[in-house]
Structure formats: structure tokens, C-alpha cells
PDB file of N, CA, C and O in Angstrom:
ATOM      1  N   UNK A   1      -9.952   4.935  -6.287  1.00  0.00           N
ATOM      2  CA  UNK A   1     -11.170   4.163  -6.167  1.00  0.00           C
ATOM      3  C   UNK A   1     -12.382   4.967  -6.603  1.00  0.00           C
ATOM      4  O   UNK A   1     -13.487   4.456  -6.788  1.00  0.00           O
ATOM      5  N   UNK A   2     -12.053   6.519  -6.787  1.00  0.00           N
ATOM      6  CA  UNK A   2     -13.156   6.738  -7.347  1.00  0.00           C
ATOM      7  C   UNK A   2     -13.768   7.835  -6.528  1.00  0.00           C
ATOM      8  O   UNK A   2     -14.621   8.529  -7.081  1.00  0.00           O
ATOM      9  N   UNK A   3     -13.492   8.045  -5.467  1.00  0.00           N
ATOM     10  CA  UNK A   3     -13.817   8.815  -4.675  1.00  0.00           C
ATOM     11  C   UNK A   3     -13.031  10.277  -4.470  1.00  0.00           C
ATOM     12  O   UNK A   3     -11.915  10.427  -4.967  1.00  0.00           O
ATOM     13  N   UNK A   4     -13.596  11.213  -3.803  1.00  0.00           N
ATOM     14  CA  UNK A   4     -12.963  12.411  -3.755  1.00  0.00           C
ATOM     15  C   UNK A   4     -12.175  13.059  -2.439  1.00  0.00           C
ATOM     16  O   UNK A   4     -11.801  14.215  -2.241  1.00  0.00           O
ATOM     17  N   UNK A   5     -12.083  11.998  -1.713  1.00  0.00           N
ATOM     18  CA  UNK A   5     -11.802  12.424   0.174  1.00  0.00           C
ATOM     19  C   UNK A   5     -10.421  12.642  -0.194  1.00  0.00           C
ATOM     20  O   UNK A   5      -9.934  12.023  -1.140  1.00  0.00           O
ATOM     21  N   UNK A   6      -9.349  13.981   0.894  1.00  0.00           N
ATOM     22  CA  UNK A   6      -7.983  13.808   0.641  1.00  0.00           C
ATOM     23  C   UNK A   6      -7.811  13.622   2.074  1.00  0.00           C
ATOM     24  O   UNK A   6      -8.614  13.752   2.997  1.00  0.00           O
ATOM     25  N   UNK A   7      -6.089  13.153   2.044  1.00  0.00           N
ATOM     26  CA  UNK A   7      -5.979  12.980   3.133  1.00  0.00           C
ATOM     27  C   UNK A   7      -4.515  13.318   3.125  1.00  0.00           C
ATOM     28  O   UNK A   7      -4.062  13.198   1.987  1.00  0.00           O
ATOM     29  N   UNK A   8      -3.430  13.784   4.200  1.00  0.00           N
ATOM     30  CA  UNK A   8      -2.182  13.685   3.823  1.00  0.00           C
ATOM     31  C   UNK A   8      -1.638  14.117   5.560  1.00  0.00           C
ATOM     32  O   UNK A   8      -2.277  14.495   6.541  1.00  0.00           O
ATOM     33  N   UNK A   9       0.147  13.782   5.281  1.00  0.00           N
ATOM     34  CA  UNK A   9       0.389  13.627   6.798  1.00  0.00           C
ATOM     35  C   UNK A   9       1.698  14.657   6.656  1.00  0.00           C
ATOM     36  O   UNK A   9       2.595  14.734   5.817  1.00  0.00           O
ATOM     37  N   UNK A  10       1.306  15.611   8.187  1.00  0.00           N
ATOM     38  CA  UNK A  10       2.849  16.606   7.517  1.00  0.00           C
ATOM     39  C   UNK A  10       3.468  16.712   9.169  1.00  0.00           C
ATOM     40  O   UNK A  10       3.093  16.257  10.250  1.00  0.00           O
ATOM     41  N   UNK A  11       4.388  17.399   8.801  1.00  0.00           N
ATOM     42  CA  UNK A  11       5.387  17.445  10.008  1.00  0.00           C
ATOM     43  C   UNK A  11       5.096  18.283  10.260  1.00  0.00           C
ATOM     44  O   UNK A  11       4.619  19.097   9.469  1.00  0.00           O
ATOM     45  N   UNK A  12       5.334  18.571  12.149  1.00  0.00           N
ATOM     46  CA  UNK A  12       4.703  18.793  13.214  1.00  0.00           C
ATOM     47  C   UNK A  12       6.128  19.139  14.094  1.00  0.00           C
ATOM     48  O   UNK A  12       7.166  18.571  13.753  1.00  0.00           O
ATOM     49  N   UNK A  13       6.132  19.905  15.014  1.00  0.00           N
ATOM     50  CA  UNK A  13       7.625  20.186  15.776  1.00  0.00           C
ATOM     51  C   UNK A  13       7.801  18.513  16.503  1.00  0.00           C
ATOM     52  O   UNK A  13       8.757  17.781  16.251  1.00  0.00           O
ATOM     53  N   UNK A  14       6.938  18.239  17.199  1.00  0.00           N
ATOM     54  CA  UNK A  14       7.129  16.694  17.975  1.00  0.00           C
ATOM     55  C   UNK A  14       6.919  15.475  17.142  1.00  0.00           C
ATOM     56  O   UNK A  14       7.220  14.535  17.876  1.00  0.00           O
ATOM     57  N   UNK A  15       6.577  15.050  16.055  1.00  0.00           N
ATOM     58  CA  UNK A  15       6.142  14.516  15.142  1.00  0.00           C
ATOM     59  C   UNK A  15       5.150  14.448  13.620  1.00  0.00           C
ATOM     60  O   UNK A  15       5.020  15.467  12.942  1.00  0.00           O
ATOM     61  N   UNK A  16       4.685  13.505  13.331  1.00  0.00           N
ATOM     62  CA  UNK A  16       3.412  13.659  12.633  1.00  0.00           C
ATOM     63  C   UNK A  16       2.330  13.925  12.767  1.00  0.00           C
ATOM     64  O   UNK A  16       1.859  13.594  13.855  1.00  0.00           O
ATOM     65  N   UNK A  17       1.444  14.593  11.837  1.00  0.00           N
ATOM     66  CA  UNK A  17       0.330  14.728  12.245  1.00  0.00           C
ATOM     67  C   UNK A  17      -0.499  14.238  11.108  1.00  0.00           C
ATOM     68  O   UNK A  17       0.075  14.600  10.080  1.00  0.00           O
ATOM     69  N   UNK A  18      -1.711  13.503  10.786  1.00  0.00           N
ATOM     70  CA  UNK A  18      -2.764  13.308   9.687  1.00  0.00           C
ATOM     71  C   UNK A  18      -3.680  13.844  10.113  1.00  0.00           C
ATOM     72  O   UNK A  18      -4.111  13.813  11.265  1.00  0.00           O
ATOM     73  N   UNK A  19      -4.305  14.723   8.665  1.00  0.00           N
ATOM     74  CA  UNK A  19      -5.541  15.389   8.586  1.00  0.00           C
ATOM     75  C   UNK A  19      -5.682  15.003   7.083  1.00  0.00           C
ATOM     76  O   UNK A  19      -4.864  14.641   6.237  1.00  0.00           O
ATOM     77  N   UNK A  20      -7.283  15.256   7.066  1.00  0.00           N
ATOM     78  CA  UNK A  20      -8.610  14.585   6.107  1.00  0.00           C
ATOM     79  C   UNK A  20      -9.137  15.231   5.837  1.00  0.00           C
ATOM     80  O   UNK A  20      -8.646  16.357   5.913  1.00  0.00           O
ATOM     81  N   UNK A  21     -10.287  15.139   5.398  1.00  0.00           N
ATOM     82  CA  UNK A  21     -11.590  15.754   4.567  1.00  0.00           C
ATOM     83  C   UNK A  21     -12.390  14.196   4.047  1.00  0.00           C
ATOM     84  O   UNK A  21     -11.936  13.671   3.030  1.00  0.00           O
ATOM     85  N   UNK A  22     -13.168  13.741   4.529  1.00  0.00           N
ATOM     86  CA  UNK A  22     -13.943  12.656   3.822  1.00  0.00           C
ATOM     87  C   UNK A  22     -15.117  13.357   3.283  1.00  0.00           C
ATOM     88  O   UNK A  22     -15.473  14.416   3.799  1.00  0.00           O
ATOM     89  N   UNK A  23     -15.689  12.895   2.376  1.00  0.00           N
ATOM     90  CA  UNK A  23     -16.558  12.873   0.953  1.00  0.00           C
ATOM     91  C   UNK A  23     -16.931  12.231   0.672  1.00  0.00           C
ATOM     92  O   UNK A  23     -16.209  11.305   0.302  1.00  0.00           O
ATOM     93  N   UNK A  24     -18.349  12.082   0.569  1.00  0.00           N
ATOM     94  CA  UNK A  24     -19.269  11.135   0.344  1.00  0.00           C
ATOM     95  C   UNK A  24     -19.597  10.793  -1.204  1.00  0.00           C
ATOM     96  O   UNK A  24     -20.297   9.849  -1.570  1.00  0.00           O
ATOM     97  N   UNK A  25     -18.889  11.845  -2.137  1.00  0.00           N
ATOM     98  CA  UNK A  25     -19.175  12.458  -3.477  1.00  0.00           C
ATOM     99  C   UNK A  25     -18.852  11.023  -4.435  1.00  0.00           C
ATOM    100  O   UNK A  25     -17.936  10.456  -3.839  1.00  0.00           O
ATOM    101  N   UNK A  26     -19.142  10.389  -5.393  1.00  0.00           N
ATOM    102  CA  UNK A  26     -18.480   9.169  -6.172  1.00  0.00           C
ATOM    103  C   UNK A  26     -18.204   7.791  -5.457  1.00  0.00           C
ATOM    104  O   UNK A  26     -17.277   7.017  -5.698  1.00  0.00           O
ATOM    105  N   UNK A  27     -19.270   7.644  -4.466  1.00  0.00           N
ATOM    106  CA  UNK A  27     -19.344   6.688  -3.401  1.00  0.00           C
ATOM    107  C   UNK A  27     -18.160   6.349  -2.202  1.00  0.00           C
ATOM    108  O   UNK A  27     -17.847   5.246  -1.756  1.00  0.00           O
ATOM    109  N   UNK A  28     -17.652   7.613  -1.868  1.00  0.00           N
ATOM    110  CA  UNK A  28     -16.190   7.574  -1.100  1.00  0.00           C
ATOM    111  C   UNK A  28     -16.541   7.507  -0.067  1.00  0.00           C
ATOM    112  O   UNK A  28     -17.754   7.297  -0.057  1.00  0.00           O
ATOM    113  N   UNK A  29     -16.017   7.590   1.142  1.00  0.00           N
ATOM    114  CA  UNK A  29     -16.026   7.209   2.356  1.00  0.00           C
ATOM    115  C   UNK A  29     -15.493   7.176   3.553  1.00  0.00           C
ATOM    116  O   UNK A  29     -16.007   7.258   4.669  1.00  0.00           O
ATOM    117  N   UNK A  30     -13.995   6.999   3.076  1.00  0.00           N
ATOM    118  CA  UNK A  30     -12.950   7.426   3.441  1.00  0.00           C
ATOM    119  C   UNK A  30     -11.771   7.979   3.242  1.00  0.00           C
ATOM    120  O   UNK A  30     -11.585   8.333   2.078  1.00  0.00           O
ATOM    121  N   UNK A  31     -10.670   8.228   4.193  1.00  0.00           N
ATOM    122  CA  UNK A  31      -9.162   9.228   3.453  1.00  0.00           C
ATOM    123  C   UNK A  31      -8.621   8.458   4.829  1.00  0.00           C
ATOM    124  O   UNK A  31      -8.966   8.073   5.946  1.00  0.00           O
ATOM    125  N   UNK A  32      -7.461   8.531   3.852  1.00  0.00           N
ATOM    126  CA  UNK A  32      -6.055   7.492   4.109  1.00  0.00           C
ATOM    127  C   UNK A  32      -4.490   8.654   3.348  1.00  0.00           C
ATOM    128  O   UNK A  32      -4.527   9.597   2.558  1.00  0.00           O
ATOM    129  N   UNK A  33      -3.468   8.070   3.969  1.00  0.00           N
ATOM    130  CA  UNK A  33      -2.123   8.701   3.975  1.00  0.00           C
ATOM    131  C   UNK A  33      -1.483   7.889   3.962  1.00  0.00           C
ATOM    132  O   UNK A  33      -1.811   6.950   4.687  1.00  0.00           O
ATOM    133  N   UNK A  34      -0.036   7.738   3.039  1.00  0.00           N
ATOM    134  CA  UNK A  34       0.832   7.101   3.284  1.00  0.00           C
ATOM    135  C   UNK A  34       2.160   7.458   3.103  1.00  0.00           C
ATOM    136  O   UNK A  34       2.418   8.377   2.326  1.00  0.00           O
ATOM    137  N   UNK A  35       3.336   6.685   3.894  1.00  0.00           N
ATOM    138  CA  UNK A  35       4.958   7.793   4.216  1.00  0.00           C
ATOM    139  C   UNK A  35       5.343   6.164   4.314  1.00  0.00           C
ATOM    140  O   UNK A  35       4.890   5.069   4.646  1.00  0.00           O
ATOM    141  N   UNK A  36       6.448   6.797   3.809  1.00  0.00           N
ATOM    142  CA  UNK A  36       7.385   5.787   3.930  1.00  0.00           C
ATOM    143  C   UNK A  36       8.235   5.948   4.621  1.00  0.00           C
ATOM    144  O   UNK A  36       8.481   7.153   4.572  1.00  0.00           O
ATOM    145  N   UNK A  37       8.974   5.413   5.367  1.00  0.00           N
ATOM    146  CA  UNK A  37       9.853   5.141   6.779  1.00  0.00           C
ATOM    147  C   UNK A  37      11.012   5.240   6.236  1.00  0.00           C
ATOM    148  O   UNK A  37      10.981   4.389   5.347  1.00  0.00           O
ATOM    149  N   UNK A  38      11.981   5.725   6.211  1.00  0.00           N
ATOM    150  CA  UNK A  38      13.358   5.243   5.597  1.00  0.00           C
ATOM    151  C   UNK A  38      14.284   5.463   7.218  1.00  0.00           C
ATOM    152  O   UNK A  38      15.386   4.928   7.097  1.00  0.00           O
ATOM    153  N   UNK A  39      14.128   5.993   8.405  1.00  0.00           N
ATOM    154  CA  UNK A  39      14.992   6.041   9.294  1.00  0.00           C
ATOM    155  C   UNK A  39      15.139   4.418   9.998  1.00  0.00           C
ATOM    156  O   UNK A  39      14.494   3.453   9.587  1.00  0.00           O
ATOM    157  N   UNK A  40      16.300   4.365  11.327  1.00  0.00           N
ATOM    158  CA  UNK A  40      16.374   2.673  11.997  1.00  0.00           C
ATOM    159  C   UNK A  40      15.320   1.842  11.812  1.00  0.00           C
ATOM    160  O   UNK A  40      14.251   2.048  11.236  1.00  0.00           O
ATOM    161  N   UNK A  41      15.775   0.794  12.413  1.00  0.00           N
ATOM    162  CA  UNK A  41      14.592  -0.183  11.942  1.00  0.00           C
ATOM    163  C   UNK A  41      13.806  -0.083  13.433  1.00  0.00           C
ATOM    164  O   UNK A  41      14.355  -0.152  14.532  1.00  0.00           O
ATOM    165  N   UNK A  42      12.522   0.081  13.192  1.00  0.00           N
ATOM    166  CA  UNK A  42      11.601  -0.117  14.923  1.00  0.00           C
ATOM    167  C   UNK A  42      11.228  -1.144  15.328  1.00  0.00           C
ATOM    168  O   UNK A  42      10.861  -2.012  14.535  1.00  0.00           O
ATOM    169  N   UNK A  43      11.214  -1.328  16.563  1.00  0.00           N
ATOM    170  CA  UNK A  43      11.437  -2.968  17.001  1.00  0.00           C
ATOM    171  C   UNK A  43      10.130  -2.569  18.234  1.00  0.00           C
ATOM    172  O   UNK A  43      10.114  -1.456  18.760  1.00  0.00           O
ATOM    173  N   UNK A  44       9.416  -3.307  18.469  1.00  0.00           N
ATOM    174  CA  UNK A  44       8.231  -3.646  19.438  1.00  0.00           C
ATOM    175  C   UNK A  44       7.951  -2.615  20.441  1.00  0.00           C
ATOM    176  O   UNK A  44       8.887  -2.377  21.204  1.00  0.00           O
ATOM    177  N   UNK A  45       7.325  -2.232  20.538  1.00  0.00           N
ATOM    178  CA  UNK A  45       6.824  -1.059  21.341  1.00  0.00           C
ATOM    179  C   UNK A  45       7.681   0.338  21.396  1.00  0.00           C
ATOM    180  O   UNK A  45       7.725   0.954  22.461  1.00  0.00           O
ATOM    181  N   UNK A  46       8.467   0.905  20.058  1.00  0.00           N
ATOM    182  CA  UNK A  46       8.700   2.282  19.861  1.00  0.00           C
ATOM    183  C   UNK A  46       7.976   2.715  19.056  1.00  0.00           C
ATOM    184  O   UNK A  46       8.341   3.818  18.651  1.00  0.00           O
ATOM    185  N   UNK A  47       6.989   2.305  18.573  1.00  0.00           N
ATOM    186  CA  UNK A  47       5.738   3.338  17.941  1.00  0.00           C
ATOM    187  C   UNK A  47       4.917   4.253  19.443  1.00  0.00           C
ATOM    188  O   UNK A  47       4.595   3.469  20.335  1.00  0.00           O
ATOM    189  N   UNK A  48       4.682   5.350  19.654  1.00  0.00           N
ATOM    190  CA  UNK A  48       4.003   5.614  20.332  1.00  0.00           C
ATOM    191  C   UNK A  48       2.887   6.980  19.525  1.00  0.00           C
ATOM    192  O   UNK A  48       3.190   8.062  19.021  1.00  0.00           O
ATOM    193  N   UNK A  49       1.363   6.189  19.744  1.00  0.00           N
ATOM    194  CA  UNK A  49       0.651   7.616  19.125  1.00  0.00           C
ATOM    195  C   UNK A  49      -0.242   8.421  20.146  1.00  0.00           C
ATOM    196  O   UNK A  49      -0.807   7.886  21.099  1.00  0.00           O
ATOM    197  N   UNK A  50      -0.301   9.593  19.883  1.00  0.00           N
ATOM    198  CA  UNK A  50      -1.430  10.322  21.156  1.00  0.00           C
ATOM    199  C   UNK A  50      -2.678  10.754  20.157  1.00  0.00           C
ATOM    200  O   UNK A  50      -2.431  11.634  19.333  1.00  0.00           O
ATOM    201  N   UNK A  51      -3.468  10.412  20.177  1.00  0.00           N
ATOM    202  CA  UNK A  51      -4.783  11.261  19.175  1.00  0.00           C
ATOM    203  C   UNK A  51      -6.016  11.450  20.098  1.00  0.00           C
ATOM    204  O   UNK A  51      -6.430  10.948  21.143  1.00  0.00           O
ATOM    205  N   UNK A  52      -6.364  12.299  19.324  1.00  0.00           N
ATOM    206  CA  UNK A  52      -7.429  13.341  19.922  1.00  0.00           C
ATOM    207  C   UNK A  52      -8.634  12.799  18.596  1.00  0.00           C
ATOM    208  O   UNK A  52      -8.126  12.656  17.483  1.00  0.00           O
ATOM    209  N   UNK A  53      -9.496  12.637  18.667  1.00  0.00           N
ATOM    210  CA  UNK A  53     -10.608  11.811  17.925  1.00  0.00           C
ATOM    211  C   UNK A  53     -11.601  12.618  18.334  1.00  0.00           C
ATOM    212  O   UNK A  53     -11.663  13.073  19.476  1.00  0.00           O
ATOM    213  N   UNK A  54     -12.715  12.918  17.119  1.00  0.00           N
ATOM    214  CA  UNK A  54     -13.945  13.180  17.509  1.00  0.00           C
ATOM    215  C   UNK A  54     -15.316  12.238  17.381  1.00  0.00           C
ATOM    216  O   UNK A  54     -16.391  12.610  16.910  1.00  0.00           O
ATOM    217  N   UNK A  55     -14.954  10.728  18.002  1.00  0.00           N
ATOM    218  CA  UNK A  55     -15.794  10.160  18.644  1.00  0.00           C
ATOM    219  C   UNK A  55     -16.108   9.356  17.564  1.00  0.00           C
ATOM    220  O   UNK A  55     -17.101   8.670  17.804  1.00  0.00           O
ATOM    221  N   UNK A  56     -15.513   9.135  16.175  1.00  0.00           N
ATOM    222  CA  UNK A  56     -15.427   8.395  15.129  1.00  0.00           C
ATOM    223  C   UNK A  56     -14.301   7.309  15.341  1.00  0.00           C
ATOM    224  O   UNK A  56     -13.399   7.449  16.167  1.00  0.00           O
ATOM    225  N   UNK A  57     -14.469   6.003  14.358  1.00  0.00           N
ATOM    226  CA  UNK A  57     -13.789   5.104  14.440  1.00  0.00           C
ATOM    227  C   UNK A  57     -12.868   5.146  13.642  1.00  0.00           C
ATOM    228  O   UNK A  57     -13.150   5.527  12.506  1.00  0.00           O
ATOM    229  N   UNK A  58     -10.900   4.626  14.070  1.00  0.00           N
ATOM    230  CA  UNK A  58     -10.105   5.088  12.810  1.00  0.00           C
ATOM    231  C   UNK A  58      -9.385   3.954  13.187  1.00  0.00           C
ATOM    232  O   UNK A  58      -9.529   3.222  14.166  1.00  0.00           O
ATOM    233  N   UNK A  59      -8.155   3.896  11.762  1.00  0.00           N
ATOM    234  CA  UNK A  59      -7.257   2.635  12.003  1.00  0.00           C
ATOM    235  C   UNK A  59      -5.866   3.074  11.794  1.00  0.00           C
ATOM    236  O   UNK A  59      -5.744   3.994  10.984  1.00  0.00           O
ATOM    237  N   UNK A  60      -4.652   2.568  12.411  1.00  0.00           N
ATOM    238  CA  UNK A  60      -3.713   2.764  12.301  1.00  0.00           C
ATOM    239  C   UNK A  60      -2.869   1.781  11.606  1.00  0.00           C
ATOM    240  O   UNK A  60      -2.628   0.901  12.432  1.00  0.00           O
ATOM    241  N   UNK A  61      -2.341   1.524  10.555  1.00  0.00           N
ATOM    242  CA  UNK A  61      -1.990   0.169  10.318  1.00  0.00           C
ATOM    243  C   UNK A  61      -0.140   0.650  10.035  1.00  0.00           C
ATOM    244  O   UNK A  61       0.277   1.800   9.897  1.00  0.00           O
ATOM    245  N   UNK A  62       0.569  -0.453  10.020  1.00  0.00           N
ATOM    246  CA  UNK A  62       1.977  -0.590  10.055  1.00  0.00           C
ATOM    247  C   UNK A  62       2.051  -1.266   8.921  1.00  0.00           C
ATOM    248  O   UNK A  62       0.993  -1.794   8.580  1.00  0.00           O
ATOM    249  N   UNK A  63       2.990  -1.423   8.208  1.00  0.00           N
ATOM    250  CA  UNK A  63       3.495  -2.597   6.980  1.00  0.00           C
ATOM    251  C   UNK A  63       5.207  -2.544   6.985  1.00  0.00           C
ATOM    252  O   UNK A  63       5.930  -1.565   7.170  1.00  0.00           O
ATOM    253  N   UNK A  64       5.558  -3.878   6.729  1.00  0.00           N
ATOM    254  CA  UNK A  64       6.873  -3.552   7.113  1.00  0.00           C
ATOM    255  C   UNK A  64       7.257  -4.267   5.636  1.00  0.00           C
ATOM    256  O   UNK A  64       8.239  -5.009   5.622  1.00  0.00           O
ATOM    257  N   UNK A  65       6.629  -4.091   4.609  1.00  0.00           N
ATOM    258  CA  UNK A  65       7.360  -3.876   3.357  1.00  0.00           C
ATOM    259  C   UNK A  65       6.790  -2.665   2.457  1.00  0.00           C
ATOM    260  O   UNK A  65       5.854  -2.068   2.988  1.00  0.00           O
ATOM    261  N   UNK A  66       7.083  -2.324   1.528  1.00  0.00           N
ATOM    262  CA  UNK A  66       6.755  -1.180   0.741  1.00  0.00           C
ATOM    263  C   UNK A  66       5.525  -1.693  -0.607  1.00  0.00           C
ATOM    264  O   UNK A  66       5.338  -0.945  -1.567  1.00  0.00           O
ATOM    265  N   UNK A  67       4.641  -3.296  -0.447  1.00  0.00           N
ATOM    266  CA  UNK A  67       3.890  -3.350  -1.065  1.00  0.00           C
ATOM    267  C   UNK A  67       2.376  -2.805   0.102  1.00  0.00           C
ATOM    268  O   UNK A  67       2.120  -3.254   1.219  1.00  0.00           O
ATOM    269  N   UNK A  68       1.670  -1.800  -0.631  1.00  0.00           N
ATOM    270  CA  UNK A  68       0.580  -1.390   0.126  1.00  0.00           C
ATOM    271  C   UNK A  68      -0.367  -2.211  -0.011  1.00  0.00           C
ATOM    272  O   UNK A  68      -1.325  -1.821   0.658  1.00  0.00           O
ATOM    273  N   UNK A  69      -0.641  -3.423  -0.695  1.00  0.00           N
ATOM    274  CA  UNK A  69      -1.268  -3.928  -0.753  1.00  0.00           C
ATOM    275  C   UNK A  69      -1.261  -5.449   0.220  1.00  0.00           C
ATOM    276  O   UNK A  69      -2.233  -6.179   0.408  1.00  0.00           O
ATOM    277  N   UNK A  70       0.339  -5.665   0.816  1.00  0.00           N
ATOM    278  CA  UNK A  70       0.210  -6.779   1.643  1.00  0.00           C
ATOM    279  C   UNK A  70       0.016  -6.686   2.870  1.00  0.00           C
ATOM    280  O   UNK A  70      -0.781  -5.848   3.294  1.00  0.00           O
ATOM    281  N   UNK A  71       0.580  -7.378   3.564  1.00  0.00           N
ATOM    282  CA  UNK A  71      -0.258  -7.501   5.054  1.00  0.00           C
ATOM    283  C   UNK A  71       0.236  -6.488   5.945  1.00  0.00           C
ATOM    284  O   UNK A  71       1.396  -6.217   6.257  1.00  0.00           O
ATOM    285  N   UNK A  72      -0.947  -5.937   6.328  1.00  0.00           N
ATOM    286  CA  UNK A  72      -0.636  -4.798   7.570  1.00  0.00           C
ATOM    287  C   UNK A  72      -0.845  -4.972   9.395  1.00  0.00           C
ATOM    288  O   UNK A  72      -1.411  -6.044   9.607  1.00  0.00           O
ATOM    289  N   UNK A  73      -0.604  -4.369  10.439  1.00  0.00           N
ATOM    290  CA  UNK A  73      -0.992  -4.695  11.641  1.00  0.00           C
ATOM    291  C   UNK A  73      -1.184  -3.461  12.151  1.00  0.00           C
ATOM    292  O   UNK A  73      -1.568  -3.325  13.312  1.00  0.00           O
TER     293      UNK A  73
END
């Protein structure tokens, strides 16, 4: 989009972790990550996340096909 923010998600002994850098540089704004799931299929309340936030607003979204562009929750 034009912008310069990175963002990426790496493994962690207990799970994942995402870290950023946002950049305001080329009208950017935000940083985003994306992984693709290939283990069982998850069924209703086995996602569990713990985050630690510094008082900014963030989103977590799910997609349960591999187009990033369709509908997320």
C-alpha cells in the first residue's frame, strides 16, 4: 500500500508472538502479519490470546479460508 511499517510473527517457547514498527513515512499507519494455519481444524473457543498492550488500539482477526481479502472475525 505504499507504506513502510513491518510487522512479522515468530515463535516463542509457549506460542506466538507479533511485533511491529509502524511508520508514518508514505502515508502508512499501520503493520499487520500473516501465518497460515496448516495444524487440526479449531473449533469455538480454542483460540486463547494473552497481550500486554501499550494503551493503543489493535485487532485480531481469524479467516478460515486462505483468501486475505475475504471475510474475517
Amino acid at each position: 500500500m505504499g507504506g513502510v511499517s513491518r510487522g512479522e510473527i515468530i515463535t516463542i517457547d509457549n506460542g506466538l508472538r507479533f511485533r511491529g514498527q509502524v511508520s508514518l513515512q508514505n502515508n502508512g499507519g499501520f503493520t499487520s502479519a500473516r501465518m497460515s494455519y496448516g495444524g487440526s481444524p479449531i473449533s469455538a473457543g480454542q483460540v486463547r490470546l494473552r497481550v500486554k498492550g501499550d494503551g493503543r488500539r489493535y485487532q485480531f482477526r481469524v479467516r478460515l479460508d486462505d483468501r486475505y481479502d475475504g471475510v474475517a472475525w
